[in-house]
VMD Tcl script that builds the backbone (N, CA, C; Angstrom):
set m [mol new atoms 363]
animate dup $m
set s [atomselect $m all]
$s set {name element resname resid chain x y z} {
  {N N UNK 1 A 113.148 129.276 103.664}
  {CA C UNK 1 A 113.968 128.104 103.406}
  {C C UNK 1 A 113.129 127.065 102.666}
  {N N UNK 2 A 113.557 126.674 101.633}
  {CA C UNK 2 A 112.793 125.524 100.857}
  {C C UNK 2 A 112.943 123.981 101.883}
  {N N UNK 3 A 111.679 123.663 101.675}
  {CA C UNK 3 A 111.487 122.753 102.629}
  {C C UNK 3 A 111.396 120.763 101.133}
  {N N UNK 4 A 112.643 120.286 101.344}
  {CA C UNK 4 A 112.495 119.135 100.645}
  {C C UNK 4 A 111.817 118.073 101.558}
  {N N UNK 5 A 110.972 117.171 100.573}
  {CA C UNK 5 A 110.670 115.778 101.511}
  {C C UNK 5 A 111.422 114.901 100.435}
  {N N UNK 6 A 112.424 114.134 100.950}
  {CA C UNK 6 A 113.241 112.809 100.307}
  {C C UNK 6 A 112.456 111.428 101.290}
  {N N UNK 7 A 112.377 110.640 100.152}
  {CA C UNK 7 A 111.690 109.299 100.525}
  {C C UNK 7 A 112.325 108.407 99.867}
  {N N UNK 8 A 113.145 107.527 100.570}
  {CA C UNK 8 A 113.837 106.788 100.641}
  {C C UNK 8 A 114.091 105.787 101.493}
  {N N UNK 9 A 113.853 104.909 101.050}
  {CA C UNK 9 A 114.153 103.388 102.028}
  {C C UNK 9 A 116.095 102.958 102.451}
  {N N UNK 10 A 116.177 103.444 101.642}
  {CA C UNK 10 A 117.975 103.326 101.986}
  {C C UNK 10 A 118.851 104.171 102.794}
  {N N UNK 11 A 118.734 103.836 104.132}
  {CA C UNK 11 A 119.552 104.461 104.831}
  {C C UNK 11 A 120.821 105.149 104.163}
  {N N UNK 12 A 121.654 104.546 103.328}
  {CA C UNK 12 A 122.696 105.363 103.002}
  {C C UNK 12 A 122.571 106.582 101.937}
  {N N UNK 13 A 121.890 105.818 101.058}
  {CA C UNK 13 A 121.065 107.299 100.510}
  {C C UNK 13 A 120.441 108.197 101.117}
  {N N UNK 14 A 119.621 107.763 101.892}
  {CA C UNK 14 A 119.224 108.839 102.840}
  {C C UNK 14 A 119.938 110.032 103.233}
  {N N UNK 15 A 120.911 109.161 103.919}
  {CA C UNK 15 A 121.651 109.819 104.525}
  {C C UNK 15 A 122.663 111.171 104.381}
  {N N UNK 16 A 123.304 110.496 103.146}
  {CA C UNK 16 A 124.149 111.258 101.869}
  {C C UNK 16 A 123.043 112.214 101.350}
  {N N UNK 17 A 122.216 112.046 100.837}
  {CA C UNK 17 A 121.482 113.287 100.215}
  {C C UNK 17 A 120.733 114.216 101.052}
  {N N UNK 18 A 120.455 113.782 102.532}
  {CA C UNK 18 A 120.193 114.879 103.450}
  {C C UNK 18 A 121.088 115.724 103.543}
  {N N UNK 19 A 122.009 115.032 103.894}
  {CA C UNK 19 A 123.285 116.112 104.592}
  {C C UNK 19 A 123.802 117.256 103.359}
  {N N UNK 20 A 123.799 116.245 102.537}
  {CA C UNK 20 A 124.503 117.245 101.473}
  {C C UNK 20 A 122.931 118.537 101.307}
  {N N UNK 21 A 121.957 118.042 100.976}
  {CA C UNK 21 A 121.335 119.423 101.104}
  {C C UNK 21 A 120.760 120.134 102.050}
  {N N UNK 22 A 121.494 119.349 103.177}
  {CA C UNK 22 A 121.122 120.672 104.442}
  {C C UNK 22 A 122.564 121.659 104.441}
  {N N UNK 23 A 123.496 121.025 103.470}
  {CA C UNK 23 A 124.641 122.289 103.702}
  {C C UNK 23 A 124.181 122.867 102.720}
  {N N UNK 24 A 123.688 122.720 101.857}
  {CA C UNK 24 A 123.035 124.003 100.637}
  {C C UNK 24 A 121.895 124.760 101.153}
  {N N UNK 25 A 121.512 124.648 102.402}
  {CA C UNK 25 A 120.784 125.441 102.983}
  {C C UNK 25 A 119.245 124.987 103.174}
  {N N UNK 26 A 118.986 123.863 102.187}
  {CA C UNK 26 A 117.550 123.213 101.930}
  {C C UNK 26 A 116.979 122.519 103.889}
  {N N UNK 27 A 115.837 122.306 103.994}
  {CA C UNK 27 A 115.053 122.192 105.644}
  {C C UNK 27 A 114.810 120.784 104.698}
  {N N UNK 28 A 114.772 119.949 105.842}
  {CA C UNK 28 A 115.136 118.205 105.071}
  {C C UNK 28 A 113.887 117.480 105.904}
  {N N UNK 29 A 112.572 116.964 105.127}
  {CA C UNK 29 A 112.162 116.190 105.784}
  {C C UNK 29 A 112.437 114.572 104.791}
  {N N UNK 30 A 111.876 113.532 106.288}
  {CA C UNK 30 A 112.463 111.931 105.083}
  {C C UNK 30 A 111.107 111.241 105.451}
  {N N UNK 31 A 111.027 110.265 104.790}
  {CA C UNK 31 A 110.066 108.765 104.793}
  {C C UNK 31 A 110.429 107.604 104.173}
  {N N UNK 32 A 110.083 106.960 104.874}
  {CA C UNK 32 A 110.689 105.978 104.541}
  {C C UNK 32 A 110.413 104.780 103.712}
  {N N UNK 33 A 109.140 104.873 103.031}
  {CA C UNK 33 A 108.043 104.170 102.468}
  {C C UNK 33 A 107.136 105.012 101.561}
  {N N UNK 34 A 106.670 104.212 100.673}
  {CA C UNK 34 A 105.707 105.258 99.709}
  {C C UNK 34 A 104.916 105.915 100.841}
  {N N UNK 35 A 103.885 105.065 101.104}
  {CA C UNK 35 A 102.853 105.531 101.922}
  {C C UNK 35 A 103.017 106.829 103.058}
  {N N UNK 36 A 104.411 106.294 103.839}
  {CA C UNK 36 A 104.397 107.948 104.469}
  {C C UNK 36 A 104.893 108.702 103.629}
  {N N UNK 37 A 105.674 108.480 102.844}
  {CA C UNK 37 A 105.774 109.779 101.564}
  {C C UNK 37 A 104.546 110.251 101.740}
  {N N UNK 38 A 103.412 110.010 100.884}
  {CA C UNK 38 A 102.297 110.258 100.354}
  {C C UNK 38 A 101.378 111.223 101.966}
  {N N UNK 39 A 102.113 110.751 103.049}
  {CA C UNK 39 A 101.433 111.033 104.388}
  {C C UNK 39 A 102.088 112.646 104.529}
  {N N UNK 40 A 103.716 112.118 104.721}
  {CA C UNK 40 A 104.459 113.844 104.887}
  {C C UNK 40 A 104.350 114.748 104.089}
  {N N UNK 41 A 103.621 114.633 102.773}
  {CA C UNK 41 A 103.479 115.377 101.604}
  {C C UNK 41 A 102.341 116.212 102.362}
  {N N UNK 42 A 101.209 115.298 102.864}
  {CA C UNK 42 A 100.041 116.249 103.325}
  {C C UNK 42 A 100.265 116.531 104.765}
  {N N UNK 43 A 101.379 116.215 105.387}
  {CA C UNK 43 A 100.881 116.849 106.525}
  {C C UNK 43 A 101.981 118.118 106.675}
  {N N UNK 44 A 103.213 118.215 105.618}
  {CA C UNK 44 A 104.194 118.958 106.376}
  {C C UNK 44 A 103.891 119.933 104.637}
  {N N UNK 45 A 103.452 119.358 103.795}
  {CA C UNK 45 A 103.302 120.554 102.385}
  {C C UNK 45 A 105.060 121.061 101.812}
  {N N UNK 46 A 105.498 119.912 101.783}
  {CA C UNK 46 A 106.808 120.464 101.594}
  {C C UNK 46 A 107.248 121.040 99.962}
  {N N UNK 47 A 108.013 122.155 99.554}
  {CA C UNK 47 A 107.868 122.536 98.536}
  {C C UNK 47 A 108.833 121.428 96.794}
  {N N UNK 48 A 109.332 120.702 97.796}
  {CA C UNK 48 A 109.375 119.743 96.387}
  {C C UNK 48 A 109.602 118.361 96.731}
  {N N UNK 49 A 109.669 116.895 96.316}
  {CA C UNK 49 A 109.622 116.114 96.154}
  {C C UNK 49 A 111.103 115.296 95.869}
  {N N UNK 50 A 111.866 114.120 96.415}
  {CA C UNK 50 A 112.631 113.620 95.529}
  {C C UNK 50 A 111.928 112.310 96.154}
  {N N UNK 51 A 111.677 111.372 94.671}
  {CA C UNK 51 A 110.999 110.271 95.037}
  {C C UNK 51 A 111.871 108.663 94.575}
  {N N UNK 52 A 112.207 108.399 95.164}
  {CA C UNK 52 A 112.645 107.117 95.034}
  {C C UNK 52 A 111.843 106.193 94.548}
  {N N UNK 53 A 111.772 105.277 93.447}
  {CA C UNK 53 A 110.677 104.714 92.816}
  {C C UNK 53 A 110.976 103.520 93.190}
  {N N UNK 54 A 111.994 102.906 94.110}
  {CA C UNK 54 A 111.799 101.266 94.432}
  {C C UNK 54 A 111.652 101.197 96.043}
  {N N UNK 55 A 110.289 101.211 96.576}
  {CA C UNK 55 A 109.637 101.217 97.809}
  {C C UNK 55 A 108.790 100.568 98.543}
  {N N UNK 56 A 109.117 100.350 99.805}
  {CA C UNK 56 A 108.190 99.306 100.045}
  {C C UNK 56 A 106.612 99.729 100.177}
  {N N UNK 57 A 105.810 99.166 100.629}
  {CA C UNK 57 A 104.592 99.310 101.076}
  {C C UNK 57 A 104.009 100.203 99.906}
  {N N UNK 58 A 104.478 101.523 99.209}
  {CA C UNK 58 A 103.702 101.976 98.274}
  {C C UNK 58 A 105.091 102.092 97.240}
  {N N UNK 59 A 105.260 101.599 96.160}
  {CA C UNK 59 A 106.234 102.034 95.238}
  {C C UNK 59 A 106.215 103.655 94.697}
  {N N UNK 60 A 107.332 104.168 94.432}
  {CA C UNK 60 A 107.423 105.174 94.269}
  {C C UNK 60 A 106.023 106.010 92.896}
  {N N UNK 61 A 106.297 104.781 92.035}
  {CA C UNK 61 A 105.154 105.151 90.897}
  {C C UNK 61 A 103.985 105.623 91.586}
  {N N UNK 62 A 103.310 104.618 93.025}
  {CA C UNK 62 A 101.951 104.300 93.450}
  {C C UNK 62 A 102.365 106.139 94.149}
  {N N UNK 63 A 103.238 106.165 94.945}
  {CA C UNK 63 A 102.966 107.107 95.734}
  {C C UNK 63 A 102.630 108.623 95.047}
  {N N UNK 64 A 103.478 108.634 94.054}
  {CA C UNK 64 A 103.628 110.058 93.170}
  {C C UNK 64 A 101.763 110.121 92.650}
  {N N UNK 65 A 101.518 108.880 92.325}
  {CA C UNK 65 A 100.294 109.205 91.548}
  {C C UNK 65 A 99.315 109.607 92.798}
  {N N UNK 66 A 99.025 109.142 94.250}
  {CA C UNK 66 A 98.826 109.223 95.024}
  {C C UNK 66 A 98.589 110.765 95.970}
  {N N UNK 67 A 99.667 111.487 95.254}
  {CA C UNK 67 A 100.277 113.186 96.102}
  {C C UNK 67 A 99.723 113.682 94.663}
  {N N UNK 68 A 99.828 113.130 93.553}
  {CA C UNK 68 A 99.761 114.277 92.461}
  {C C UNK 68 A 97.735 114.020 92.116}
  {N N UNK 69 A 97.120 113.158 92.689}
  {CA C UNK 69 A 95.981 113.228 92.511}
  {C C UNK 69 A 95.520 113.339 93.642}
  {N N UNK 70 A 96.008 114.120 94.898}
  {CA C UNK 70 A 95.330 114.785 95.942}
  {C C UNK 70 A 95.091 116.452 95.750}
  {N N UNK 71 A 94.106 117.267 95.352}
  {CA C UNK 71 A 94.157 118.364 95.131}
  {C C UNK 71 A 95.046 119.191 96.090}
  {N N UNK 72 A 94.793 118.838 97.557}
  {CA C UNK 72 A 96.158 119.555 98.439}
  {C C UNK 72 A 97.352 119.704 98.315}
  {N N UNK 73 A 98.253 118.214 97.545}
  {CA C UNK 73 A 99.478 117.957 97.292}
  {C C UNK 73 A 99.482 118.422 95.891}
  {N N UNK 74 A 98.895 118.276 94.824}
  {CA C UNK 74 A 98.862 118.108 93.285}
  {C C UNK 74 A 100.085 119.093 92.846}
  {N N UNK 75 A 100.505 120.106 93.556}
  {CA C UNK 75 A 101.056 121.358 92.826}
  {C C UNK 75 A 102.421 120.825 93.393}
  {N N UNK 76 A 102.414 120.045 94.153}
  {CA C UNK 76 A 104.152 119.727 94.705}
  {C C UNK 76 A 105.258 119.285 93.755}
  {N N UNK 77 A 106.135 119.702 93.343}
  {CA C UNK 77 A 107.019 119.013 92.466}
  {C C UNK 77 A 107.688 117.663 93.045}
  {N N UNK 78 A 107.627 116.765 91.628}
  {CA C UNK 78 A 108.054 115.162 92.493}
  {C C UNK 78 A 109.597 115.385 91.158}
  {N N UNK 79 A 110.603 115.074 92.052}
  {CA C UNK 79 A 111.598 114.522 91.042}
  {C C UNK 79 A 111.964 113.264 91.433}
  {N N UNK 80 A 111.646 112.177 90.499}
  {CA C UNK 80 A 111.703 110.969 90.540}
  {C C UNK 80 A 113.297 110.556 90.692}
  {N N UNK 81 A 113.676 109.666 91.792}
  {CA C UNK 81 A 115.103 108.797 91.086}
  {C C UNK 81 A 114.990 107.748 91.668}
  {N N UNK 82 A 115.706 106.861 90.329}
  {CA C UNK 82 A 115.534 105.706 90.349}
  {C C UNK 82 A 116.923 105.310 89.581}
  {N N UNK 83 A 117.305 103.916 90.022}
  {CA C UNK 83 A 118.420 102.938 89.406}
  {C C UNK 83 A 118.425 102.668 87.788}
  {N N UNK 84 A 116.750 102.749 87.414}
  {CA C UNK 84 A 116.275 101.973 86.132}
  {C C UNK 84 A 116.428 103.196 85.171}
  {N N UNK 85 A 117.506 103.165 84.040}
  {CA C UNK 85 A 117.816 104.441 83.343}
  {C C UNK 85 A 116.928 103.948 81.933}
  {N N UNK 86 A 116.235 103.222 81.679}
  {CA C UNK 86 A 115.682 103.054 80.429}
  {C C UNK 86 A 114.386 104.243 80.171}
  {N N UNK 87 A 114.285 104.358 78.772}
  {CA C UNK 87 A 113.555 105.827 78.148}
  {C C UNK 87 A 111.968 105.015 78.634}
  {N N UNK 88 A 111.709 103.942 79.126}
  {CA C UNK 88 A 110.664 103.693 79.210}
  {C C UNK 88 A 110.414 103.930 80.924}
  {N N UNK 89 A 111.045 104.088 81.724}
  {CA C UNK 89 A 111.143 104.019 82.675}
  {C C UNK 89 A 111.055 106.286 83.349}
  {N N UNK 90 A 111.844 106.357 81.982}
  {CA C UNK 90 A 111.002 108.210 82.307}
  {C C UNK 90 A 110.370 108.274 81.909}
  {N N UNK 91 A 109.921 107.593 80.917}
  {CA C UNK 91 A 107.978 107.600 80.195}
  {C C UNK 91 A 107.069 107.963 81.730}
  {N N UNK 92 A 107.384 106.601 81.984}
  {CA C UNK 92 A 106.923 106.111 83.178}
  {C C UNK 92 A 106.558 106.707 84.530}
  {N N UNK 93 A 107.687 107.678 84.842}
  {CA C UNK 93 A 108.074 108.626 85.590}
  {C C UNK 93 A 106.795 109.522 85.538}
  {N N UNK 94 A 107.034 110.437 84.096}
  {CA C UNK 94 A 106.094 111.360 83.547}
  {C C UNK 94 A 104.592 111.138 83.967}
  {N N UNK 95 A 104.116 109.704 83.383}
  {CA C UNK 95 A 102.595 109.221 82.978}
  {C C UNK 95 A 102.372 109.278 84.755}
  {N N UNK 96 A 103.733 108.951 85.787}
  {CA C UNK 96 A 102.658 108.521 87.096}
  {C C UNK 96 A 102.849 110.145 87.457}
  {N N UNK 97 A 103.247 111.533 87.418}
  {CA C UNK 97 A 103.185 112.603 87.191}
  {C C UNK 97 A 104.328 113.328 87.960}
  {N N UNK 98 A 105.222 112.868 87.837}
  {CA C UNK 98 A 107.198 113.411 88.227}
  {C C UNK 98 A 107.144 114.418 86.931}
  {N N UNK 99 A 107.909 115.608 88.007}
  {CA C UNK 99 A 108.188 116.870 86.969}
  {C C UNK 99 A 109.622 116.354 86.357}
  {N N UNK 100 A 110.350 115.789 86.817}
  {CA C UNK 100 A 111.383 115.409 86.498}
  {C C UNK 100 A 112.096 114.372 86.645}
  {N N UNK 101 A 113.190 113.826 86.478}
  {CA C UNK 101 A 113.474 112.641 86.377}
  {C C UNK 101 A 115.069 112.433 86.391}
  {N N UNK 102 A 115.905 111.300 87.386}
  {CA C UNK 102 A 117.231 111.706 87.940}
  {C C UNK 102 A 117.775 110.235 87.980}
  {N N UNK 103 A 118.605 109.574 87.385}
  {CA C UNK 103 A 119.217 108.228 87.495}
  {C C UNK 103 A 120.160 107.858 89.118}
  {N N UNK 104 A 120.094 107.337 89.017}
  {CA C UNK 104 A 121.361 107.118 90.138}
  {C C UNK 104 A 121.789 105.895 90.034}
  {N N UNK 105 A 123.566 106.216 90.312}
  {CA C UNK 105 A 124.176 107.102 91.041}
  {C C UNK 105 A 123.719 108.307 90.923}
  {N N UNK 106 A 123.364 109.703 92.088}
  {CA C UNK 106 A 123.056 110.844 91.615}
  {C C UNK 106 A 123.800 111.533 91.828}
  {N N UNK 107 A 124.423 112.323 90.419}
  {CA C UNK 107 A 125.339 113.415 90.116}
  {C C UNK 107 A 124.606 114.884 90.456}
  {N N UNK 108 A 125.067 115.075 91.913}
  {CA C UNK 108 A 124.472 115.821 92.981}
  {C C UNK 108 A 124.442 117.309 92.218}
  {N N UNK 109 A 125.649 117.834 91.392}
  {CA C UNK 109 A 125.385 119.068 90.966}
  {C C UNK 109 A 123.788 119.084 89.975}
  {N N UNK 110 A 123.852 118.244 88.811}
  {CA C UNK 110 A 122.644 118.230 88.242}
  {C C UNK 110 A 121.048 118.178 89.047}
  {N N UNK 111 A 121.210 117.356 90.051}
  {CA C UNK 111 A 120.310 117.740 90.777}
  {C C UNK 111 A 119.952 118.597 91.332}
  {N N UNK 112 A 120.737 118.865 91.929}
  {CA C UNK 112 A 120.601 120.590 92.469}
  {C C UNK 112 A 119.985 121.742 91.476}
  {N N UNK 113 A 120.658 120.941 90.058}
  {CA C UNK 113 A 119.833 122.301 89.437}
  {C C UNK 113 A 118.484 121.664 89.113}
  {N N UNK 114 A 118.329 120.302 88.709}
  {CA C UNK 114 A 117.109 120.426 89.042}
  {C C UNK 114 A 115.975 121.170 90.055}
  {N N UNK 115 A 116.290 120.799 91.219}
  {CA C UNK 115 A 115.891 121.548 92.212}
  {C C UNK 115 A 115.567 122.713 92.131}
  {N N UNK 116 A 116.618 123.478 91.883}
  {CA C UNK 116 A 116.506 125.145 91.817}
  {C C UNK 116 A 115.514 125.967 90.810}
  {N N UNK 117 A 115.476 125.052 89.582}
  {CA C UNK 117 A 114.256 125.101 88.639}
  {C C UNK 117 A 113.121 124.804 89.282}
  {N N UNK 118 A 112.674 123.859 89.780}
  {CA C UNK 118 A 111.153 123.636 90.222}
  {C C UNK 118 A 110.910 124.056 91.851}
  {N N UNK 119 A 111.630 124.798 92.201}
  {CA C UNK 119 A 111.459 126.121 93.485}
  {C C UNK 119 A 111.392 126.952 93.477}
  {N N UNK 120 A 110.217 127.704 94.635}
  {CA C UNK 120 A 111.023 129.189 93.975}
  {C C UNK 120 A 111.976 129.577 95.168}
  {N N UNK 121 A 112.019 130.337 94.462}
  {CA C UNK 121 A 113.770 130.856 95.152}
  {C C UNK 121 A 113.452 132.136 96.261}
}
mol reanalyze $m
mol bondsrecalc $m
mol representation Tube
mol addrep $m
């Protein structure tokens, strides 16, 4: 079972995007802050990432760069989402090292295939 970590400060997001991918079969861990992001990444090794980039205590940018320059975490896929749809803002995404990149509102089918690309199956 692919094991997601979603980090998210918004309870309702949270919430909504757990459920929906624990009925697609995905094992759901959450955090709630960059920093335990950056914590559940190393302690649970989960096989991909959805990172919320507006966070407290570590912003999503700080945290990604954080998991992707720990040699333990480095190989984890981060798919970034965020509110901010400007081309500078997936620059942005990229440079702090997100394999991918997801606006929201999130149009749950596209994600999913994101997903399914940077897992293996």
């Amino acid at each position: 079972m692919t094991k997601i970590l979603i980090v998210e400060d918004n309870d309702m997001n949270l919430d909504m995007l757990s459920r929906r991918l624990i009925r697609k079969g995905f094992e759901i861990i959450t955090a709630r802050d960059g920093q335990e992001g950056v914590d559940q990444a190393g302690k649970e090794s989960p096989d991909l990432i959805l990172m919320d980039m507006s966070l407290p205590v570590l912003d999503g940018w700080q945290a990604t760069r954080a998991i992707k320059g720990d040699p333990a975490t480095s190989e984890i896929p981060v798919i970034a989402l965020t509110a901010h749809a400007m081309e500078t803002d997936r620059e942005n995404a990229k440079l702090a090292g997100c394999d991918e990149f997801h606006t929201k509102p999130i149009d749950f089918a596209v994600l999913l295939d994101q997903i399914n690309q940077l897992t293996p199956q």
